[in-house]
C-alpha positions as CSV (number, residue, x, y, z in Angstrom):
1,X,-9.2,-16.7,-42.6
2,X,-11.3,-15.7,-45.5
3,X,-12.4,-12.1,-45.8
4,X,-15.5,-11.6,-44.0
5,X,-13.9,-13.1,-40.7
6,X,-10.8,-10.9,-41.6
7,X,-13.8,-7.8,-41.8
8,X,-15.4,-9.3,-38.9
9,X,-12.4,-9.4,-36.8
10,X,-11.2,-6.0,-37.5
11,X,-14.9,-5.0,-36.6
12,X,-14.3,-6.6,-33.3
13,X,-11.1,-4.7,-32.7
14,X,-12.6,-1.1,-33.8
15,X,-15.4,-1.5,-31.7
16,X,-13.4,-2.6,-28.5
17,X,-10.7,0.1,-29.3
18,X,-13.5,2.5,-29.1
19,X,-14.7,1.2,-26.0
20,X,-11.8,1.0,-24.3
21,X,-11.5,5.1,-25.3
22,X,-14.5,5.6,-23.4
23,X,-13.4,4.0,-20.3
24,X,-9.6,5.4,-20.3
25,X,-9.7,8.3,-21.7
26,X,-11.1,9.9,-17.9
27,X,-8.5,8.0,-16.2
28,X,-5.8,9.5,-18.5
29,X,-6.9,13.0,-18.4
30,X,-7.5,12.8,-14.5
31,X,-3.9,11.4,-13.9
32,X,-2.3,14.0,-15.9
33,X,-4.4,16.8,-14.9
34,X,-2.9,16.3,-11.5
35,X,0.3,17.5,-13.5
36,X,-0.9,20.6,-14.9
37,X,-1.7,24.2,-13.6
38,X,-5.2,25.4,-13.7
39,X,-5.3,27.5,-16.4
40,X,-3.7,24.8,-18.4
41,X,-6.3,22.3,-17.3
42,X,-9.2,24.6,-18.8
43,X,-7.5,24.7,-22.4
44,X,-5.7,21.6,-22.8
45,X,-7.2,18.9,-20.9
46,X,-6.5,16.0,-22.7
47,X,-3.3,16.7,-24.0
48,X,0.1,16.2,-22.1
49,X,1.2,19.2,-19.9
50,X,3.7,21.2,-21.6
51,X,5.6,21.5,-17.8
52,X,4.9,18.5,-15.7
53,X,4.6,19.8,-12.5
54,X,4.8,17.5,-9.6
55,X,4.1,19.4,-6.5
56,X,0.5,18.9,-6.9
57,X,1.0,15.3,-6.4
58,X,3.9,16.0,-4.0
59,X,1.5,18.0,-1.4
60,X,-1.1,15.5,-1.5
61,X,1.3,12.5,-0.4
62,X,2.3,14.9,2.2
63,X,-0.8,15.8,3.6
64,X,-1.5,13.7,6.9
65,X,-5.2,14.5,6.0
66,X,-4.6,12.7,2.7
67,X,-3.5,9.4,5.0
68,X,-6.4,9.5,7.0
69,X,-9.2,9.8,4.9
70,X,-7.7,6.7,2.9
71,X,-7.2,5.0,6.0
72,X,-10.8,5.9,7.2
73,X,-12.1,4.3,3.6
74,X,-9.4,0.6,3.6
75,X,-11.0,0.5,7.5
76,X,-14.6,0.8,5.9
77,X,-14.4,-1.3,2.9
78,X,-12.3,-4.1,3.9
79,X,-15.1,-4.5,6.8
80,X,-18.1,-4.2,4.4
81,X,-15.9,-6.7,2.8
82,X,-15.5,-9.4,5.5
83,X,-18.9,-8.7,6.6
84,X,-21.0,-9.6,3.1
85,X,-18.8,-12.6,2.7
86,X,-19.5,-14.3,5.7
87,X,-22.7,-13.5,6.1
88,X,-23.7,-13.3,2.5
89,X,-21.7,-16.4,1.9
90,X,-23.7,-18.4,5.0
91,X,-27.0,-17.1,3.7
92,X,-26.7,-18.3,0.1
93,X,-25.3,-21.7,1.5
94,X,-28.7,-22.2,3.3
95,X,-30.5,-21.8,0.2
96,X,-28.3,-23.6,-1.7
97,X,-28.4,-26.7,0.4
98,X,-31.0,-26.9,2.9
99,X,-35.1,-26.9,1.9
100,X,-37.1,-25.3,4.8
101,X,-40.9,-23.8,4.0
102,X,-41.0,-20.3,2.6
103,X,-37.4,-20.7,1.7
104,X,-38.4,-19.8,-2.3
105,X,-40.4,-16.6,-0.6
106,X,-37.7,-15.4,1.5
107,X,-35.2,-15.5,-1.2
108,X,-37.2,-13.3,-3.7
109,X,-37.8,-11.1,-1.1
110,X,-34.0,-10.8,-0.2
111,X,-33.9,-10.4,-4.1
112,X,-36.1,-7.4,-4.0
113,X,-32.7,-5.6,-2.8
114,X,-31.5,-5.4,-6.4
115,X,-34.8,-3.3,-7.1
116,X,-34.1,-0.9,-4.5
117,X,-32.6,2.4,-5.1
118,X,-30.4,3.1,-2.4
119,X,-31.0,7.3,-2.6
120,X,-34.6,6.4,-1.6
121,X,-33.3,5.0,1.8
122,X,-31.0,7.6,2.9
123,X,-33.2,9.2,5.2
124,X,-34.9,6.8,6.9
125,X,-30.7,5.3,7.2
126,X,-30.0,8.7,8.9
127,X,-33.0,8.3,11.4
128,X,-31.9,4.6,12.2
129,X,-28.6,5.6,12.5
130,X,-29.1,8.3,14.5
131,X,-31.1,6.8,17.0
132,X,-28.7,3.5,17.4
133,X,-26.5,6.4,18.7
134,X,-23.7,5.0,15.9
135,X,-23.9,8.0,14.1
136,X,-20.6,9.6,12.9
137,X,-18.8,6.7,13.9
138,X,-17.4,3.9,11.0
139,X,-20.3,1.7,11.9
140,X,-22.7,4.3,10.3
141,X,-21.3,4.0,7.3
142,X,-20.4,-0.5,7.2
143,X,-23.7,-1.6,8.4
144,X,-25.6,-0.3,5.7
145,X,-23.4,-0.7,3.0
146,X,-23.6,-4.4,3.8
147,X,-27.0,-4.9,3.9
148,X,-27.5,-3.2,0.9
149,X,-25.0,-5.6,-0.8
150,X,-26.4,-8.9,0.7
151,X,-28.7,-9.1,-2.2
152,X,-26.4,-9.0,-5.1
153,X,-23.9,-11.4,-3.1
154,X,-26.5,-13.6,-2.1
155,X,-27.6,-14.7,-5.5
156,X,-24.5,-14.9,-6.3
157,X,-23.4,-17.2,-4.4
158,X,-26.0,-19.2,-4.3
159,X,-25.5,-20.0,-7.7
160,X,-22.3,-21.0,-7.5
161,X,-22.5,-23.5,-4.7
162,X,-25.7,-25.2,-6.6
163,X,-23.0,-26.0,-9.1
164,X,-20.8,-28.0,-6.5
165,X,-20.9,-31.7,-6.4
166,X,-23.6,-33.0,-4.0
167,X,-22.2,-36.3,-4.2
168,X,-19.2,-34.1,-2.2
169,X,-21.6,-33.4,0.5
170,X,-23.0,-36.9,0.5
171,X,-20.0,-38.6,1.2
172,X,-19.1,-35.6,3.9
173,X,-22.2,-36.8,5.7
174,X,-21.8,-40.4,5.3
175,X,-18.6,-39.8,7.5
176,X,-20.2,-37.3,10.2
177,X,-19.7,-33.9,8.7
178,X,-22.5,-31.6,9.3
179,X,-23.9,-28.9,7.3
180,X,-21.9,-26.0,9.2
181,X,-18.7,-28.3,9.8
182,X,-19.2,-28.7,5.5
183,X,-19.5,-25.5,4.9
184,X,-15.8,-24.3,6.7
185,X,-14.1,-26.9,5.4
186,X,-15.2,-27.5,1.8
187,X,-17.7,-25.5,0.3
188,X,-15.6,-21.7,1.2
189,X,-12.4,-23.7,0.3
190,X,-13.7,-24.3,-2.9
191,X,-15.7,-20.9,-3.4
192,X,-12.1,-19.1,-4.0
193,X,-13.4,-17.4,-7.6
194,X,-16.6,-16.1,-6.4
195,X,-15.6,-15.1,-3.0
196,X,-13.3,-12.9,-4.9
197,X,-16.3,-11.7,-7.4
198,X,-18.1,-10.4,-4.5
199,X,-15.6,-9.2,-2.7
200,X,-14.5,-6.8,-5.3
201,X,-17.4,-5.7,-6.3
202,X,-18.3,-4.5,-2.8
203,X,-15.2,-3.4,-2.1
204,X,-15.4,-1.1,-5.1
205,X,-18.5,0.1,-4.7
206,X,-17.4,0.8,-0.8
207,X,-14.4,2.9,-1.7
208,X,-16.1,5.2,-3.9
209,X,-19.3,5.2,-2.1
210,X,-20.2,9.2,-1.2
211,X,-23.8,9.9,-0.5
212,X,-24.1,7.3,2.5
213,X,-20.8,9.0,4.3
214,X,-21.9,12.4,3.9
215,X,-24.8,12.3,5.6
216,X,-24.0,9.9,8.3
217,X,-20.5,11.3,8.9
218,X,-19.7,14.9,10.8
219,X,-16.5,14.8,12.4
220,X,-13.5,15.7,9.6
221,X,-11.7,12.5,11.5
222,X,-14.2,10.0,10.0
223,X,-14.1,11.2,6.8
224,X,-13.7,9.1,3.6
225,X,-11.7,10.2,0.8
226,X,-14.8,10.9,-1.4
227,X,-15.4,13.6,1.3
228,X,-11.7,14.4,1.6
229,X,-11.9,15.5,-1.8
230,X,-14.4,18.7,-0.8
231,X,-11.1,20.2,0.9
232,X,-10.3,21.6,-2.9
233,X,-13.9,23.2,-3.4
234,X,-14.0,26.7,-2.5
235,X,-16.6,29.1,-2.6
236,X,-15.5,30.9,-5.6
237,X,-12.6,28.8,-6.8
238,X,-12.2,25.1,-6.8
239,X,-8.2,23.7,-7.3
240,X,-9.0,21.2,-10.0
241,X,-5.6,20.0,-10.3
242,X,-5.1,19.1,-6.2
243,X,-8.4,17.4,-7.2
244,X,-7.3,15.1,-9.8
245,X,-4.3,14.3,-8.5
246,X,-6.0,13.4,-4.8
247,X,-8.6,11.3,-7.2
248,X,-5.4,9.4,-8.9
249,X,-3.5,8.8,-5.8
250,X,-7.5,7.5,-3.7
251,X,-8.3,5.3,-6.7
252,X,-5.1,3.6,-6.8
253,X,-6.3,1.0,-4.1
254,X,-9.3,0.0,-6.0
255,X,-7.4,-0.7,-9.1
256,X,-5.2,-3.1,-7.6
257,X,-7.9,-4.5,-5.5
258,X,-9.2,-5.5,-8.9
259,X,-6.0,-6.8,-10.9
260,X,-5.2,-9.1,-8.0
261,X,-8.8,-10.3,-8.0
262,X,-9.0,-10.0,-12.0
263,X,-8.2,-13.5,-12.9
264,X,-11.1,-14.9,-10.5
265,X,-13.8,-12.7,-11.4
266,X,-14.4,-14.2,-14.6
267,X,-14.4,-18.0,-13.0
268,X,-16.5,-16.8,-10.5
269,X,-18.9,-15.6,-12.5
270,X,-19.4,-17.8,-14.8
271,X,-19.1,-20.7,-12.5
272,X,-23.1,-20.8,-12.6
273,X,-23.8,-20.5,-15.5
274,X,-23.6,-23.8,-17.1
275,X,-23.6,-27.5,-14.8
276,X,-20.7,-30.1,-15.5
């Protein structure tokens, strides 16, 4: 290695280092602010708590409340899960395989999803939702968030199963398979990295999705644990370290949604992007 790579490469490192500083930094201070009194919090935030106090943590894990409103979100975004897969998944497939008129058309207008800000919607949501008579109810809160996920796991997909062998398909046929018999037994059997692409990424966005559950949610039973975390905002006073430490303990699910999908994330998403 002669010394511009060696300057290169340590370039590289510096510049990911300082990255990765930006991105952790939060999650460290928010798991050891749960650890910390709130005085302490307010002039040493970063540092390590000079008593570690664990009942912050403790009372959370105790707090039935705390159970529910994590169970109220897994319910929620396991189903936005399931939901865009299949029918995100059976969508792009059509495109991918089958030619029908307007079929171009319909997919950049399913496209035109990506452009769409979902704070624009929320009202005309709440005035759909209200008058399916689903409102307060999980439903409120899944139906939405998958159609408002469809677009991004549409083209997605898509992409991917262009990239699948058509001689695969032709020899299916040649031996009576169909296009739906096709696409159960081969075509989602071999979609492993990007089902688990999409499905984390929705799932994410699910868990921590707030603005769409407080509106369309009433009822302290429904409630997801972005709304669960309100409980520690008072008038006056707000208990910042019950609040990090809820935060640590509710986004504890997502990150190991993530590391079990990690290592099919990156096939699936670059499984498109070049043809073999």
């Amino acid at each position: 290695m002669n010394q511009v790579q060696f300057f290169r490469q340590l370039a590289r490192i510096a510049i990911l280092c300082v990255v990765s500083a930006f991105v952790l930094g939060p999650l460290v201070a928010t798991v050891l602010g749960g650890f910390k009194s709130s005085a302490e919090i307010r002039t040493n935030a970063i540092g390590l708590p000079e008593t570690w106090q664990l009942e912050h943590y403790a009372s959370i894990v105790s707090s039935p409340e705390f159970w529910r409103y994590l169970f109220n979100s897994l319910v929620i975004s396991l189903s936005c899960v399931f939901l865009t897969l299949l029918v995100g998944a059976a969508a792009a497939y059509v495109f991918a395989q089958i030619r029908f008129f307007g079929s171009r058309m319909l997919f950049s207008y399913l496209l035109l999803g990506l452009m769409f800000p979902f704070a624009t919607a929320i009202l005309p949501l709440f005035i759909k939702v209200r008058d399916i008579g689903i409102l307060d109810t999980y439903w409120a809160v899944i139906l939405p968030q998958t159609a408002f996920g469809l677009s991004l796991a549409i083209l997605l997909f898509r992409t991917f199963f262009q990239q699948l062998p058509k001689e695969l398909f032709e020899a299916a046929y040649v031996d009576g398979c169909g296009y739906v018999r096709f696409f159960w037994r081969f075509t989602l059997p071999l979609s492993t990295p990007i089902l688990a692409t999409v499905g984390t990424f929705v799932f994410v966005q699910s868990w921590n999705n707030f603005l769409l559950p407080l509106v369309v949610l009433n009822s302290r039973e429904a409630f997801t644990w972005p709304l669960g975390m309100m409980q520690f905002r008072g008038e006056y006073l707000t208990d910042w370290n019950l609040v990090l430490a809820f935060v640590t303990l509710t986004i504890l699910p997502a990150i190991l949604f993530f590391l079990a999908a990690q290592k099919y994330i990156v096939a699936g998403l670059t499984g498109g992007a070049v043809k073999g």
